[in-house]
Structures are given as C-alpha cells and as structure tokens.
C-alpha positions as CSV (number, residue, x, y, z in Angstrom):
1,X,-9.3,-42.5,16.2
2,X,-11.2,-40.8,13.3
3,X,-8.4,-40.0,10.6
4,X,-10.3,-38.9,7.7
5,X,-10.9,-35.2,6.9
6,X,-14.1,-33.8,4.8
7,X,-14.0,-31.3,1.8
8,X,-14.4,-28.7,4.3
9,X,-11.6,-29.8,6.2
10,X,-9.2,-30.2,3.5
11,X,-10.6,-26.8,1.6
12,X,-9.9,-24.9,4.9
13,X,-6.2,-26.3,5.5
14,X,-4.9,-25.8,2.2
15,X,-6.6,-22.6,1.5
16,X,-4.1,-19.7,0.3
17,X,-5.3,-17.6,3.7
18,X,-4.5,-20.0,5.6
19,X,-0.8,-20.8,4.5
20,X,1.3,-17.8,4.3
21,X,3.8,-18.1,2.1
22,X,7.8,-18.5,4.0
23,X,10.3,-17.7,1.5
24,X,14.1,-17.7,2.7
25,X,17.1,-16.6,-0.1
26,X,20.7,-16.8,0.7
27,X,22.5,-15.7,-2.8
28,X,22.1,-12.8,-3.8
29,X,20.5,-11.3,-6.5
30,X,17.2,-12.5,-5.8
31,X,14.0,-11.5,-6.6
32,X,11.2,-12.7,-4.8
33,X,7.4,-12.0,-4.4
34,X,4.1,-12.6,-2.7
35,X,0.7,-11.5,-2.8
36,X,-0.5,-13.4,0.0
37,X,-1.5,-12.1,3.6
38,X,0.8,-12.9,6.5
39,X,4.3,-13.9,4.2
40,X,7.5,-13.8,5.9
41,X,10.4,-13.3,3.8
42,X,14.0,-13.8,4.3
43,X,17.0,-13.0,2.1
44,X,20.4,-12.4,3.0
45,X,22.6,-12.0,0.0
46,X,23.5,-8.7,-2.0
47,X,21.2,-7.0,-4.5
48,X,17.5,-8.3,-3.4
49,X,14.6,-7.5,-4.6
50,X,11.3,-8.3,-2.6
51,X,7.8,-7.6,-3.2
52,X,4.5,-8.3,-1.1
53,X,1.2,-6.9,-1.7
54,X,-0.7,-8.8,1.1
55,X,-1.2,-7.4,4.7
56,X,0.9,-8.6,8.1
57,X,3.9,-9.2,5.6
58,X,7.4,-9.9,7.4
59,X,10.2,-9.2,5.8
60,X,14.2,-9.6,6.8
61,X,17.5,-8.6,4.8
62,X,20.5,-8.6,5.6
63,X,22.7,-8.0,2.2
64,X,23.9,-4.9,0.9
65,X,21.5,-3.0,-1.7
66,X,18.2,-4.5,-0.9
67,X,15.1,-3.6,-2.9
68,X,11.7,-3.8,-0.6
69,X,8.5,-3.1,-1.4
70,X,5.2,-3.8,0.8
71,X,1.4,-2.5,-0.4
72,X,-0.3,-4.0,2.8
73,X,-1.1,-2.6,6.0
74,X,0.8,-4.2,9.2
75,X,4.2,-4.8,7.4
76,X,7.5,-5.2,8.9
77,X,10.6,-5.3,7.8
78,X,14.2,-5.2,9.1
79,X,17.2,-4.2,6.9
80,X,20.9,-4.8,8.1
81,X,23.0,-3.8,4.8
82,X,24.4,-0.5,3.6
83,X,22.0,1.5,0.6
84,X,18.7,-0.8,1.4
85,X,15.8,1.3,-0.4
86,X,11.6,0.0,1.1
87,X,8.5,1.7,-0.1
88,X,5.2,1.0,1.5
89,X,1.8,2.2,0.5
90,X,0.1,0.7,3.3
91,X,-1.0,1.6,7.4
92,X,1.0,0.4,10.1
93,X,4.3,-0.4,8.7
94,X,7.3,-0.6,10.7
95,X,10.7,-0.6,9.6
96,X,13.5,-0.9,11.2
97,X,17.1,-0.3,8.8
98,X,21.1,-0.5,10.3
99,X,23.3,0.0,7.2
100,X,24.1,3.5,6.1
101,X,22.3,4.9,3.1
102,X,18.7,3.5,3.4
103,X,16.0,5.1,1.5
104,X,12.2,4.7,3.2
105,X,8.8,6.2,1.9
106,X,5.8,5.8,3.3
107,X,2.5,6.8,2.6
108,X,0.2,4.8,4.5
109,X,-0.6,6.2,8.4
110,X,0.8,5.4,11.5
111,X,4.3,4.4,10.0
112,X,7.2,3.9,12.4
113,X,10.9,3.7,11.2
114,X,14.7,3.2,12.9
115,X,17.9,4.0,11.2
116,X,21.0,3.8,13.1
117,X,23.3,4.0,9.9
118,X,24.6,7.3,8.2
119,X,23.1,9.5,5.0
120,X,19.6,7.6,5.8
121,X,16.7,9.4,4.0
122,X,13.0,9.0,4.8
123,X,9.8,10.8,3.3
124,X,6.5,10.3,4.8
125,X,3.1,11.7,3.6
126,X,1.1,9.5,5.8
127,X,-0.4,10.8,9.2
128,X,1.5,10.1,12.9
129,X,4.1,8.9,11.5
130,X,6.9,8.1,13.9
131,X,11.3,7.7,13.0
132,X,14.3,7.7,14.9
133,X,17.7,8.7,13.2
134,X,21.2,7.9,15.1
135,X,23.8,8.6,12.2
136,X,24.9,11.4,10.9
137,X,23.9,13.1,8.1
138,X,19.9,12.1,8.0
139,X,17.3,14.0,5.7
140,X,13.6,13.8,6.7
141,X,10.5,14.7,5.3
142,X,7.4,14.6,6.7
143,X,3.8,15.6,4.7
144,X,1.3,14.3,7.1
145,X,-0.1,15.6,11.0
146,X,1.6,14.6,14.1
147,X,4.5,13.5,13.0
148,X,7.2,12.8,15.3
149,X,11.2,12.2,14.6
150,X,14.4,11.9,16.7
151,X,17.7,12.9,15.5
152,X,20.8,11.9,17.8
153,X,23.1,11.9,15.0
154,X,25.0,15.0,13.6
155,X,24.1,17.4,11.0
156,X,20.8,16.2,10.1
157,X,17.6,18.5,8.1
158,X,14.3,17.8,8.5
159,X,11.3,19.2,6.7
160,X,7.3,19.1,7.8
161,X,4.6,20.5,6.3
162,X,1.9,18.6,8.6
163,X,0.6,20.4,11.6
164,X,0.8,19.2,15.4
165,X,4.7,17.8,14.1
166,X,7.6,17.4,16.9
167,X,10.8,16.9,16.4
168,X,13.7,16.9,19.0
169,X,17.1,16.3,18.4
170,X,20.4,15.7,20.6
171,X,22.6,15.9,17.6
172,X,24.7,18.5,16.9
173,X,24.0,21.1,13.8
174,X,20.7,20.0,13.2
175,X,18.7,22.1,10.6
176,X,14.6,21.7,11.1
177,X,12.2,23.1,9.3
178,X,8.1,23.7,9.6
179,X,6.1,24.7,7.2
180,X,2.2,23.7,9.6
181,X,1.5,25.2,12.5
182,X,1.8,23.8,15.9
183,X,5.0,22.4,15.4
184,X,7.7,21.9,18.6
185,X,11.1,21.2,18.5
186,X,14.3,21.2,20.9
187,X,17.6,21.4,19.7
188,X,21.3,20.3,19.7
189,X,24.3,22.4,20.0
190,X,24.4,24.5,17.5
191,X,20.8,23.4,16.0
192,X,18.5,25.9,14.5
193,X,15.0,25.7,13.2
194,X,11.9,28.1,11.9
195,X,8.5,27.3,13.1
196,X,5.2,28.4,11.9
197,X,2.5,30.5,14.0
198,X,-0.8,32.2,13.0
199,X,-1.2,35.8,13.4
200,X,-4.8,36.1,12.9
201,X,-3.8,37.3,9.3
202,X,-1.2,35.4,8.0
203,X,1.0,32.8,8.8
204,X,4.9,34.2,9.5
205,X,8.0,31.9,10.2
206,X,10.0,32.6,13.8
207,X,13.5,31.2,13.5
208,X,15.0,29.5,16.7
209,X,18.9,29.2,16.9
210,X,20.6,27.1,19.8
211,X,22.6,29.5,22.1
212,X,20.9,32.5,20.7
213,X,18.0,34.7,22.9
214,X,18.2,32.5,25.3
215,X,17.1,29.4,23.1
216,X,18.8,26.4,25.3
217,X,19.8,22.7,23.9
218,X,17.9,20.1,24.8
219,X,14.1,22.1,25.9
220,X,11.4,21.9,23.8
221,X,9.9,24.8,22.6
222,X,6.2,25.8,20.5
223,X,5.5,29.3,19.7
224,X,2.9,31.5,21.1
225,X,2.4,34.9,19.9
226,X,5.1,35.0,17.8
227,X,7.6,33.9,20.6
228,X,9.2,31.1,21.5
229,X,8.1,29.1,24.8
230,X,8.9,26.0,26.7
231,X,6.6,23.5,25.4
C-alpha cells in the first residue's frame, strides 16, 4: 500500500485550520489562550483565565473565579464554580453557568445563557437573545429586539430597552421593566412590571402588579390601548 504523502497532503494535515487547538488545565491559576477556530478548552482549578478569538470555540470550567473571554461566533462554554465572569463579542454563543455569582455579557446576536446559581448577572445588547435564571436574586439587562428571559428564582429585576422582548417569570417578587414597545410579560406572586405602549403621540408606561386589577400569576399579558390583555 502507497505510504507516502505529497506537499499537498502534508500542508493540508498540519495546517492550523485543520488542528484545533485542545488545551486541558487542572491547577489553578491558569491562563490560557487560543486564536484558532474550533479550540476546546478545559480547566478545572480556581482563578482561570481563558481567552479565544477563533469561531466554534469550546470552553469548560469547573473552578471557582473563572475568567472567560470568547470574540468568535458559535462559542460555548459551561461554567460550574461560584463568581465565574465570560464576555463574548461574537453571534451564537451559548453559555451555560451553575455556581452563584456569574457575570455574562454578550453583544453578539442570537446569544443563549443558563444560570442555575444565585446573584447571577447578565447584560446583553445583541438581538434575540435568549437566558434562563433559577436562583434567587438575578439582574438582567437586555439592549437588543426579541429578547426572551425566564426567572424561576426569587426576587429577580430585569430591564429591556429592545422592542418585541418577553419575559415570564414563576419566581416570587420579580421586578421587570420595559423601556420598547411590544413587550409581554407574566408574573409571580407578588411580581410587578411597567410596559411600554404607543399612544399615537407619545409613548406612556402602564404598570402591572400581580394580584392587583385583576392581573393573575402565571398569564402573559401585552398591552393594547393602554390596557393590559392576555397575550
């Protein structure tokens, strides 16, 4: 059998494309990077700090304090320690984040993110962008259209300024607030929100309260002229 490979050959297998970079850390304190398309990173000790600028990165943490930052579309990343903090520039990131305290940005479109831990923030300027909150105590802010969050946890405030956002929350106490039009929401006990409609004139704020004017938990509501209905 023919063994030997041409220039081509050889050029094409060890080419940077077509050898992601696999990087795994167990210590902690590292600090790692890539530039290359399609890395999959690993670290699971405290204090990491990981950087990829290529597309289709993967990355995985699993220590306390992580640092993560992705400039590509298509990454993913999965956090399991307490105070992780990810920033991604690029589309279609997904992130997904279990210890209390994470921090996310995103300003690429079509970003999804998961927290199931407590005091998790997020801010998103990116269009449809797309997070579910379990703990307690979450802070949202959304910038871009169709947005669309969860909140099951407690005591949670969310802010968005895109139009065509949704937000509906089984949590109790949950503060929302719209500042585009089009907005829906449905509430927990004691939940209360202010959406936007158009007058013809001017835009003006109508405040929903759970329990109140026959506002009910769970039911999603829109406004339409000036009144809350079932969405």
């Amino acid at each position: 059998m023919e063994t030997n490979m041409n220039n081509t050959q050889i050029e094409q297998q060890t080419a940077p494309e077509n050898n992601p970079a696999r990087i795994g850390s167990s210590g902690d304190g590292a600090q790692i990077g890539s530039s290359g398309n399609g890395s999959q990173i690993c670290s699971s000790g405290n204090g990491s700090q990981i950087c990829s600028s290529g597309d289709g990165a993967q990355i995985g943490s699993s220590g306390d304090g992580a640092r993560i930052g992705s400039s590509g579309d298509g990454a993913q990343i999965g956090s399991s320690g307490d105070y992780a903090r990810a920033g991604f520039s690029g589309d279609y990131a997904q992130a997904g984040f279990s210890g209390d305290y994470a921090q996310a940005g995103f300003s690429g479109d079509y970003a999804r993110a998961g927290f199931s831990g407590d005091g998790a923030r997020i801010g998103s300027s990116g269009n449809y962008a797309q997070a579910g909150f379990s703990g307690d105590y979450a802070r949202a802010g959304f910038s871009g259209d169709y947005a669309q969050a969860g909140f099951s946890g407690d005591y949670a405030r969310a802010g968005f300024s895109g139009d065509y956002a949704r937000a509906e929350c089984t949590g109790d106490n949950v503060t929302v607030a719209f500042a585009g039009c089009r907005g829906s929401v449905s509430l927990g006990k004691g939940g209360c929100a202010s959406l936007v409609w158009h007058d013809g004139i001017r835009d003006r704020f109508v405040c929903l309260y759970e329990g109140e004017d026959g506002i009910e938990a769970g039911v999603l509501y829109r406004i339409e002229n000036g009144k809350a209905v079932r969405a």
